[in-house]
KOLPABA-246371 format. One record per residue (C-alpha): y, z negated, x; residue in one letter. Coordinates in steps of 0.001 Angstrom, whole numbers, padded with zeros to 6 digits, always signed. Each point is the difference from the previous one (the first is absolute). Layout:
<atoms>
YZXA/...
</atoms>
This chain:
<atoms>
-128424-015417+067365X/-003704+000038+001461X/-001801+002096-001323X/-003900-001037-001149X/-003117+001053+001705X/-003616-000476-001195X/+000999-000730-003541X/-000480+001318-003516X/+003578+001510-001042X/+000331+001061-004410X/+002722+002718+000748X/+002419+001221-003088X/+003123+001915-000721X/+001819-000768-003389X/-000106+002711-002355X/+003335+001319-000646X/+001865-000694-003916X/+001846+001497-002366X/+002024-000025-003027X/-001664+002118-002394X/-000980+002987+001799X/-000681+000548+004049X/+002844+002335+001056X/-002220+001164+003032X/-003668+000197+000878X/-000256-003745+001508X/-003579-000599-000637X/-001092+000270+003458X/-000368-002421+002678X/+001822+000125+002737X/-001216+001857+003330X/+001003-002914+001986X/-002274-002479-001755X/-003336+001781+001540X/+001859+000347+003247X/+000437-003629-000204X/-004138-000792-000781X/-000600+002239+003139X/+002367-002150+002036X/-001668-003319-001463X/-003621+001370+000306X/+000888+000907+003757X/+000254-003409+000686X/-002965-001066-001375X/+000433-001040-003235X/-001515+001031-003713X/+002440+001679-001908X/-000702+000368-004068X/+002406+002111-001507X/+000697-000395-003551X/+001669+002783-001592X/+002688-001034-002652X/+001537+003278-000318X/-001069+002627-002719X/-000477+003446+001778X/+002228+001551-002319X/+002045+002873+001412X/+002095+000980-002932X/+001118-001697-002909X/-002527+001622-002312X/-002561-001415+001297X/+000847-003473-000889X/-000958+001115-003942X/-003607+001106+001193X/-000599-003291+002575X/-000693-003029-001730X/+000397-001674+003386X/+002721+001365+000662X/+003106-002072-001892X/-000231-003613-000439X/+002378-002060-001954X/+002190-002930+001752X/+002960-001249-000973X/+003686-000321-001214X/+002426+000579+002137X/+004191-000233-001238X/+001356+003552-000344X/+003934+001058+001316X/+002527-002527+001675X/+000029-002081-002695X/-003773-000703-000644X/+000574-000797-003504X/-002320+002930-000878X/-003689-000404+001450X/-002369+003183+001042X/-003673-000123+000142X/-001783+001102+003929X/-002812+001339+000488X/-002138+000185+003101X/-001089+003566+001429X/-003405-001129+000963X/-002679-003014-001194X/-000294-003145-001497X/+000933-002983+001510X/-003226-000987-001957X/-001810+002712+002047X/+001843-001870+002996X/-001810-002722-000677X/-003479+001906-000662X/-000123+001726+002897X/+000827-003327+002772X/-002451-002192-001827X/-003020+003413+000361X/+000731-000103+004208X/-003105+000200+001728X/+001589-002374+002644X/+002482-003426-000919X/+003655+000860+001688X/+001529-001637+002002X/+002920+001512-000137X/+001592+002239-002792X/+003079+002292+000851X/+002060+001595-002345X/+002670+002991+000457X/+003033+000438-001835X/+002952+002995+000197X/+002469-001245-002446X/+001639-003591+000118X/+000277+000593-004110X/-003537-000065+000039X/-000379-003663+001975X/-001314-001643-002998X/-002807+002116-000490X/-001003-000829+003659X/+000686-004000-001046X/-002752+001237-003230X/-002443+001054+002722X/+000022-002735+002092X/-000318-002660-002677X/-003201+002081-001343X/-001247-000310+003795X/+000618-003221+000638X/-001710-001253-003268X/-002845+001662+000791X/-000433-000662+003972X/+002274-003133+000370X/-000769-000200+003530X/+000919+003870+001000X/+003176+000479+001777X/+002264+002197-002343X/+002643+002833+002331X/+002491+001962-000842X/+001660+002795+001297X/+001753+003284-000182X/+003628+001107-001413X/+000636-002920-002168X/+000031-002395+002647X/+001325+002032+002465X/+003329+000312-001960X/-000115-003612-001472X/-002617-002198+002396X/+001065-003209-002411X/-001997+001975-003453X/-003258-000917+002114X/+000268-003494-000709X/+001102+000845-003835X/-003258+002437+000082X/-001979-003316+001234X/-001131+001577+003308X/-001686-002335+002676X/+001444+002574+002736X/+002027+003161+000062X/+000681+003088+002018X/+003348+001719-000097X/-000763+002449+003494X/-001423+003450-000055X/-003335+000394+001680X/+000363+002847+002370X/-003998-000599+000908X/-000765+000660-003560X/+002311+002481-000443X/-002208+001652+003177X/-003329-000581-001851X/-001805+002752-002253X/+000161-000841-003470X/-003262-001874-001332X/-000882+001195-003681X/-002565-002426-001639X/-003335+002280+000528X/-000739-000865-003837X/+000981+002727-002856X/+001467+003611+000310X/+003476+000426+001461X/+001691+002902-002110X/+003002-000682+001955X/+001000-000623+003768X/+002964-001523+001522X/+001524+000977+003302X/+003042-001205+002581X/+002094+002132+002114X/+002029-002345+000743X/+002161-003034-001029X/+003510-001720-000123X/+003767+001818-000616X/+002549+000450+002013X/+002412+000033-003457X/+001769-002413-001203X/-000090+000815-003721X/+001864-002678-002523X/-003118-000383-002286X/-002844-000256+003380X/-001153-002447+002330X/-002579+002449+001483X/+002618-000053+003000X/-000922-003584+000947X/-003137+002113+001571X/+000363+001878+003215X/-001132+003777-000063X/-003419+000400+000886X/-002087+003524+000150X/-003577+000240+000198X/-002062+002502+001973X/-000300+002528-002033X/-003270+001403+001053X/-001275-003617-000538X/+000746+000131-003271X/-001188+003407-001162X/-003350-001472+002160X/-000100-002900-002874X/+000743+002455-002545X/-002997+002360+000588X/-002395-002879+000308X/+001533-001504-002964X/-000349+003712-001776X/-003087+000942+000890X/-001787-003402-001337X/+001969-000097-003169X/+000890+003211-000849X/+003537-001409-001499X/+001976+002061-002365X/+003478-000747+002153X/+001168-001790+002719X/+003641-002667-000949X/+002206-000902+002505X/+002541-002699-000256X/+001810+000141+002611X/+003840-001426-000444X/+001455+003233+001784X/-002706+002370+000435X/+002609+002891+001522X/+001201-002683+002354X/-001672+001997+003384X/+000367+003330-001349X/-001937+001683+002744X/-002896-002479-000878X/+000229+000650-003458X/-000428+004050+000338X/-002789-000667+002987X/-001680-002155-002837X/+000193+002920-002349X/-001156+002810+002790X/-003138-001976+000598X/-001006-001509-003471X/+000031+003976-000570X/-002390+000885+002545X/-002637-002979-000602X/-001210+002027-003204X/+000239-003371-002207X/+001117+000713-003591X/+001650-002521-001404X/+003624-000341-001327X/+002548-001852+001572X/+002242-002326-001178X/+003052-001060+001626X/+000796-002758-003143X/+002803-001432+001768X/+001698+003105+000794X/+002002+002417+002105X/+003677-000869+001644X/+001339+003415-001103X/+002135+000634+003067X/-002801-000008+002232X/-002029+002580-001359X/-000339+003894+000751X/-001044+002708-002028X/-003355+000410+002774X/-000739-003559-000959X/-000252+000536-003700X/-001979+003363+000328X/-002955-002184+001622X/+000263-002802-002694X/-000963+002907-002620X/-002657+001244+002934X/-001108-003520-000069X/+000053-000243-003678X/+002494-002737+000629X/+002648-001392-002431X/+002508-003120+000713X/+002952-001799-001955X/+002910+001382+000661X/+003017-001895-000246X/+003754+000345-002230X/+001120-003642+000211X/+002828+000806-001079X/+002466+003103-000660X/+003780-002328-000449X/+002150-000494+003396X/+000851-003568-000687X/-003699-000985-000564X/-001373+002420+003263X/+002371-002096+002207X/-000977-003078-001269X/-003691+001132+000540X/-000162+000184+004014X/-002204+003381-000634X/+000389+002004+002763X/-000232+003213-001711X/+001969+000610-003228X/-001176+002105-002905X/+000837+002852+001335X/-002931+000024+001900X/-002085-001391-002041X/+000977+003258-002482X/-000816+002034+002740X/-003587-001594+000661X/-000769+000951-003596X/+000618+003518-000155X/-001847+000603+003829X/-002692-002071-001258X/-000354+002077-003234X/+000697+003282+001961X/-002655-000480+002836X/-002966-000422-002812X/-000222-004286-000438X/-001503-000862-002972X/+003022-001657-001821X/-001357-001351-002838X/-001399-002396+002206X/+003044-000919+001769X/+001598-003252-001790X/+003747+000049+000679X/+001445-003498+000215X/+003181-000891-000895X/+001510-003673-000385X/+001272-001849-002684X/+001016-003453-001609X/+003247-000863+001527X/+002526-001482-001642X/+002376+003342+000686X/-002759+002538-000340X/+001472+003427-000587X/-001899+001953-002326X/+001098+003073+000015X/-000799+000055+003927X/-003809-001041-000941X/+000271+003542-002744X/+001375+001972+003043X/-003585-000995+001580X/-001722+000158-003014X/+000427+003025-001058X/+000124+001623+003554X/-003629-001595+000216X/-001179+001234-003112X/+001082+003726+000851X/-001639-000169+003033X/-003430-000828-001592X/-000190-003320+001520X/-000530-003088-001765X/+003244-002678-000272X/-000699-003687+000661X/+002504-002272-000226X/-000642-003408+002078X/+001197-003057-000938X/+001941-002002+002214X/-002025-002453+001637X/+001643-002841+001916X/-001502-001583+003463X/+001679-002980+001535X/+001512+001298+003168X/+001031+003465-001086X/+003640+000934-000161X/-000906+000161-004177X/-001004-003730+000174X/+003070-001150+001612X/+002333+002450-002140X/-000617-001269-002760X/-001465-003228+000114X/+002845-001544-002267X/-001721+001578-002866X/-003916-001432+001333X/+000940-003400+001333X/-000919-001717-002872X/-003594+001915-000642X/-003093-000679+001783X/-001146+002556+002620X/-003184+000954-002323X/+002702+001075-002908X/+001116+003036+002417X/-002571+002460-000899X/+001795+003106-000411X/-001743+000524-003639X/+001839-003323-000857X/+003792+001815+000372X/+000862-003251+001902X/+003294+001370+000551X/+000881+001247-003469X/+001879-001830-002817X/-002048-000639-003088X/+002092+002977-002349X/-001344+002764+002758X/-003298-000956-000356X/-001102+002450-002831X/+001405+002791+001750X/-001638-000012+002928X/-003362-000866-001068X/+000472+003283-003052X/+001919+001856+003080X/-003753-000483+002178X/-001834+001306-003066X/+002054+003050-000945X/-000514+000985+004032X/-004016-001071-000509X/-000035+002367-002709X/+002344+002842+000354X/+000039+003177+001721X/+001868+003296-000119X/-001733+001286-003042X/+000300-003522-002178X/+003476-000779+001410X/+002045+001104-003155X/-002903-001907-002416X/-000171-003250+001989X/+003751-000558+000456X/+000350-002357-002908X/-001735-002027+002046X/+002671-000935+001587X/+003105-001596-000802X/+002798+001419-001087X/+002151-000335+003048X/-003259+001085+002197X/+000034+002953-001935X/+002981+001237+000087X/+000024-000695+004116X/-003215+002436-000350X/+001565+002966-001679X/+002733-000315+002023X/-001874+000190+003413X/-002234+003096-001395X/+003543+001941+000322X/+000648-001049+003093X/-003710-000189+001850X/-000261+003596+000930X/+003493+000051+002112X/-001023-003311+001653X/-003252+001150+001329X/+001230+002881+001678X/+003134-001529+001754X/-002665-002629+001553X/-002257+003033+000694X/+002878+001857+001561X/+001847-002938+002035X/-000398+000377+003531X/-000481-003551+000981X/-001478-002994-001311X/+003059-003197+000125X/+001658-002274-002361X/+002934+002259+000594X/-001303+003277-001138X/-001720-001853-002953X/+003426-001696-001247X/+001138+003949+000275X/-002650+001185-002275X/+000948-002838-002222X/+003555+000565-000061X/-000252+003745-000666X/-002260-000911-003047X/+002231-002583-001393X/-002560-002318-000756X/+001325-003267-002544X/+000333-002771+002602X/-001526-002495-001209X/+001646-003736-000656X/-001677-003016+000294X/+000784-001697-003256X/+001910-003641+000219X/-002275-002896-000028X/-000669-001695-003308X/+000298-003537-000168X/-002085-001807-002651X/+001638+000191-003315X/-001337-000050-003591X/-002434+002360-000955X/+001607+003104-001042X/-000944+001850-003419X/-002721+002429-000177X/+001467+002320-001165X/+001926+001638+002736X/-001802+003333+001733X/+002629+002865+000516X/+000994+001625-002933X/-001860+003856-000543X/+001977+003348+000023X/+000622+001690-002950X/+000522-001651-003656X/-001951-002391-001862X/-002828+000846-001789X/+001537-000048-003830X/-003773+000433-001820X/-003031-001919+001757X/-002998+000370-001559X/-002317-002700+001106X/-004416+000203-000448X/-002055-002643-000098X/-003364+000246+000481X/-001269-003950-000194X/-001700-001840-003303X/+001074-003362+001366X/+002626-001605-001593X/+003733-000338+002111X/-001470-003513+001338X/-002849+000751+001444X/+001032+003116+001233X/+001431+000877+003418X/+000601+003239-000940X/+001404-000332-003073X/+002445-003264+001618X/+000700+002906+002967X/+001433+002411-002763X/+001841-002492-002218X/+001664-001111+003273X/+000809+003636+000655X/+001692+000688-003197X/+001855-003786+000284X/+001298+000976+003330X/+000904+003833-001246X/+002097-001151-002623X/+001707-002581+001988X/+001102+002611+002482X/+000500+002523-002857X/+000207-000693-003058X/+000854+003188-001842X/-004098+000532+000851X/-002407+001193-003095X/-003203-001150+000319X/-003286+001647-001796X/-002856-001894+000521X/-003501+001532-000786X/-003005-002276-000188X/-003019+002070+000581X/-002659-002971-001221X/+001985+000321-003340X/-000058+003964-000320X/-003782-000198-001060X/-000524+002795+002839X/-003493+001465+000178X/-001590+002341+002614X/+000513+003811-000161X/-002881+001428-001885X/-001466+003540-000415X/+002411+001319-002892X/+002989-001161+001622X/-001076+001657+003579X/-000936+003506-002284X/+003416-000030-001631X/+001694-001021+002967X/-001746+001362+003019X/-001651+002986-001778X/+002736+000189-002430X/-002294+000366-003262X/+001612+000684-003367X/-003311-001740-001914X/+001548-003011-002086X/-000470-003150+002051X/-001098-003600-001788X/+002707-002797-000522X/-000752-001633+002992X/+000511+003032+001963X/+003307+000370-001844X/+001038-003467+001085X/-000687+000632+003263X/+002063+003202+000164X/+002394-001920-001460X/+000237-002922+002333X/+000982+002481+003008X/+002168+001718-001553X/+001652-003396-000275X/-000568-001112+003059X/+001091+003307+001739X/+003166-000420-002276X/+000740-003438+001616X/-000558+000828+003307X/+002487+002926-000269X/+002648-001919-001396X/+000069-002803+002452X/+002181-000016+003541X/-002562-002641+001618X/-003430-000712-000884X/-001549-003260+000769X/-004007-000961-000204X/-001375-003576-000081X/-004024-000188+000742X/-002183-002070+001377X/-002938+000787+002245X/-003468+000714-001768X/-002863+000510+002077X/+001923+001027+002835X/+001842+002684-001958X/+002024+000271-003445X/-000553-001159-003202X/-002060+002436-002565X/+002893+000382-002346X/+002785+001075+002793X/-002870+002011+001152X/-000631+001560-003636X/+004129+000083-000246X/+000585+001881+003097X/-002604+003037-000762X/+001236+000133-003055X/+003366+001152+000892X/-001504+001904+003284X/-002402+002213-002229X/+002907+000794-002950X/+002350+000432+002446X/-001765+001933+002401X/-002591+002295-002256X/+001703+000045-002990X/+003954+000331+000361X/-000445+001674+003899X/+003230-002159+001614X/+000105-003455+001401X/+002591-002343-000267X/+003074-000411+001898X/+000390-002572+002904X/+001611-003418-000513X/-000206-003192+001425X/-003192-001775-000469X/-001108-003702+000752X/-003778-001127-000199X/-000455-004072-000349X/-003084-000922+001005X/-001861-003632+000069X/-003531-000246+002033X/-001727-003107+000615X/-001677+001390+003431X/+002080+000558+002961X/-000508+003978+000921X/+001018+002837+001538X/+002731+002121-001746X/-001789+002910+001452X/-003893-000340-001003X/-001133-000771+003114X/-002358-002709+000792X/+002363-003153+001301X/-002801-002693+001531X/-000723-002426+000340X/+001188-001540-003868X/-001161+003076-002192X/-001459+002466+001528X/+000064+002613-003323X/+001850+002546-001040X/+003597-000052-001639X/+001128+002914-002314X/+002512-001253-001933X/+002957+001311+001670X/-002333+003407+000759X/-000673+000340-003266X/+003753-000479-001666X/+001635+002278+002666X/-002322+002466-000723X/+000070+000235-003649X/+003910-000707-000166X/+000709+002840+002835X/-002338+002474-002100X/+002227-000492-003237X/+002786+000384+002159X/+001477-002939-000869X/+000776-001037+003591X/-001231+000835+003439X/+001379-003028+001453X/-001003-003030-002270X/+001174-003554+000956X/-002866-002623+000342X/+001051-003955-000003X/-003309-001800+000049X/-001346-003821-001099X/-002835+000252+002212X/-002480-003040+001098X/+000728-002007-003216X/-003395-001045+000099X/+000378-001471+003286X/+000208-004066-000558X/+001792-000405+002919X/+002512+003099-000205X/-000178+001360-003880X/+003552-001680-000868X/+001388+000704+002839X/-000752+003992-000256X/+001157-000276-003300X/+003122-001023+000185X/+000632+001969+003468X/-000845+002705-002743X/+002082-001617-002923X/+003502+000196+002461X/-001001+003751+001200X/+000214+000903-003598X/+003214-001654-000916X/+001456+001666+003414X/-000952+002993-001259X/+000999+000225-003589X/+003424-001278+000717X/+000785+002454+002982X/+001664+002850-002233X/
</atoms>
């Protein structure tokens, strides 16, 4: 390719997307992109960059940025693609695309546009239509990973020319920020290229280059001293490649007095790095991702690491020992195979989680020319390459889809302290794989700790003398009839005999989700059991009013002065209520959402039980299994926490109920099945009856 001279250049990068959530700070651009405009503005040209990407460094910031989430499209979810999952783009507007090209001071002639990910090609085809309606006549070029690993997506991105090299000029040339706007962040390069050959990677493909590293801390200070950034990234594939280089780095970022953290995002290959190393990252106020692909023998082989998790147990405690910050260190681990092993991810999990770091599981993201692609490219051949987003599960059947995506959310949400209260959000068999590893997690971190050598040999030792379950692929499953609903694994112990079931909804049974979710559950109960005694108790017909000030003086202050006959009544009621609840083996709720929380009168039913139970009689009740059903026409977090970029408010219905039904002591671990997003034109039914065949699952396993 020629490259121009004396011409006006629009220069992008594509934002990255998502399913859902980011799972890791991606708002930035790329370093390489401003080394590029230096290379371009070297040979004469005018170079306008316009930046796509957010600036978001952490996921929380994408609730506070409008800018920073866009909408996009649909893209088919799992193997199958029957099931379809909204993306998202981790940056602007293609709108804003469009704003910004037609505001240049100066007509292009040429736009390029820079793409990492060959699942992201048709965003780049999105671009270059908006460019070309806008300046017919400018020449439209592509370039970076996406065409180097599949040259023929340029002409499906509707590229006039393409570049699949590396530039080593540009990779020479000082990065050139746009002078415009404050820079709270920097970007740096120590080096580039991998000499491993990992299954999931094409990084390889790139020959090992360093960088002087007195060059760079040179950039650095300039860079610090004008901005006055509040950290420095570095993306470098394999930044413990040149371990000398990497320390030397470390040694003389030190001594230039510059303050900012350091982040080494794409982390750390554990069996390169020393206990001196670590001790200046926390001089250095530097923190990195650390990676635990994987803790199973089978799976470590398969990977092409070279390091098992032995070191990569190892790296953890030095890191935590020589003072690194470890809440800032995101562990990665992989997942989203079709013979994942989940009680190896736990092993990591839990040996993250102890070690104060945070766990991040990684999808499995599949490039054409990795050993991944080729492996199992009897299960892609049929999709298109922008279906294998790892957020997509393109390897997963449709049945596992659930799991995985709850599995990501219980890790999202869960540490040591909320472990024992988030496990229902799991399924059953996850569970169970989690209790079992918390035996079994101690012992395994200290025979990697204490093995003398890092090899697949001593690992598959470690594993033997632990007698981890190996795991079996299960046969394939040819297409048959759909099965019926009900058949999720049957739970221990016996069947609930007396269920009493609340409902806490004035609608009638057909326009009711809740009220259908409940019916359902006492349908499928009695099918599966049908010795089963149901009491149901309607709150909206109990004629329940709010606690007043004689009831909380003969309750709370325990008054003897005579009460009036609404006082009486309400005494009466939960004494009634506390009298049901007592007598029943399983107690099931059906609500909807109101106003982000509970309706008034499950509300006005719940502290009416809490306050005779608690002030008057002085003992709670006893534990037993308890279900919540809940219909909600937003889509939101289970946790409270904002979810952009569909509703960015607050969620306390689950809050709320766990709360109130833990305090009675009713049950510390309450089982959730949600309707959620029945508002939602486009997904409403298909929530609710994803929610409709969780319930009939449920009530039938005894």
């Amino acid at each position: 390719m020629r490259f121009p001279s004396k011409k006006n250049i629009a220069l992008l990068t594509t934002p990255p997307t998502f399913v859902e959530r980011s799972i890791c700070p991606l708002g930035l651009p790329p370093v390489g992109i401003f080394k590029l405009a230096a290379f371009l503005k070297k040979a004469g040209n005018s170079v306008s960059y316009i930046n796509m990407h957010s600036g978001a460094v952490d996921t929380v910031s994408l609730s506070l940025k409008p800018e920073a989430v866009s909408m996009w499209k649909e893209k088919p979810l799992g193997s199958k693609g029957s099931r379809k999952a909204r993306m998202m783009i981790s940056g602007r507007s293609s709108e804003y695309f469009a704003e910004q090209l037609r505001g240049l001071e100066r007509k292009p002639h040429e736009v390029w546009i820079s793409c990492a990910f060959t699942f992201d090609y048709d965003l780049v085809k999105e671009y270059a239509d908006i460019a070309r309606s806008i300046y017919p006549e400018a020449k439209v070029v592509v370039g970076g990973d996406f065409v180097r690993t599949m040259p023929e997506l340029a002409k499906k991105a509707g590229a006039d020319e393409h570049f699949t090299g590396r530039l080593p000029e540009a990779d020479a040339c000082v990065p050139d920020f746009p002078a415009e706007g404050k820079w709270q962040f920097g970007m740096f390069q120590l080096q580039t290229g991998c000499v491993n050959k990992c299954s999931f990677c094409h990084i390889s493909m790139d020959r090992p280059q360093r960088f002087d590293v007195d060059g760079v801390i040179a950039y650095m200070k300039d860079f610090y001293d004008r901005h006055r950034p509040e950290c420095f990234w570095n993306w470098d594939p394999n930044v413990a490649l040149y371990p000398r280089q990497f320390e030397e780095f470390l040694d003389k970022y030190i001594a230039s007095g510059m303050k900012a953290e350091i982040k080494f995002a794409k982390g750390l290959q554990p069996n390169r790095i020393t206990e001196s190393m670590l001790k200046k990252m926390a001089a250095a106020r530097a923190s990195a991702t650390l990676p635990m692909e994987c803790a199973n023998y089978e799976a470590t082989k398969r990977l092409q690491k070279p390091y098992t998790i032995i070191s990569s147990v190892k790296l953890l405690h030095m890191a935590k020992k020589s003072g690194v910050q470890m809440a800032d260190c995101p562990c990665t681990s992989l997942l989203g195979y079709p013979d994942d092993d989940f009680g190896a991810f736990f092993r990591i999990y839990l040996a993250v989680l102890r070690a104060g770091a945070s766990p991040a599981p990684f999808p499995v993201y599949l490039f054409p020319g990795s050993p991944d692609y080729k492996k199992y490219y009897p299960l892609i051949k049929h999709k298109d390459l922008s279906e294998l987003h790892g957020q997509l599960w393109p390897l997963l059947a449709d049945e596992d889809l659930d799991k995985y995506q709850g599995f990501f959310r219980f890790i999202e949400e869960t540490r040591l302290g909320s472990l024992m209260t988030n496990i229902n959000m799991l399924t059953r068999d996850l569970k169970e794989v989690l209790l079992a590893e918390l035996k079994t997690t101690s012992r395994f971190t200290e025979l990697c700790l204490n093995a003398k050598k890092d090899t697949l040999e001593e690992f598959r030792k470690i594993e033997k003398e632990m007698k981890f379950p190996v795991y079996k692929k299960p046969p394939e499953k040819k297409d048959a009839p759909a099965a019926p609903a009900a058949k999720a694994p049957a739970r221990k112990g016996k069947a609930p005999e007396k269920v009493l079931y609340i409902v806490a909804n004035p609608m009638p049974l057909e326009k009711s989700v809740s009220r259908q979710m409940g019916k359902l559950f006492m349908d499928a109960r009695l099918k599966a059991a049908p010795k089963t005694k149901f009491t149901t108790l309607d709150l909206c017909e109990e004629g329940l009013t709010f606690i007043n000030r004689e009831y909380v003086e003969a309750v709370y202050h325990k008054s003897k002065a005579p009460v009036s006959a609404e006082t009486e009544r309400l005494m009466g009621l939960a004494d009634k209520y506390i009298a049901l609840l007592r007598a029943a083996d399983e107690v099931v709720f059906a609500t909807p959402m109101y106003t982000l929380s509970i309706p008034a009168v499950l509300k006005a039913f719940l502290e009416l039980v809490a306050s005779r139970l608690y002030y008057y009689e002085g003992r709670m009740l006893e534990p037993r299994p308890t279900v919540c059903l809940l219909s909600r026409d937003g889509d939101y977090r289970a946790d409270g926490k904002a979810d952009p970029p569909h509703y960015p408010y607050m969620n306390v219905q689950e809050t709320i109920l766990t709360a109130a039904i833990g305090f009675i002591g009713l049950s510390h671990e309450v089982k959730f099945i949600t309707a959620t997003a029945l508002g939602d034109p486009d997904r409403g039914d298909e929530m609710r009856k994803k929610a409709m065949r969780e319930v009939e699952e449920f009530a039938a396993a005894v």
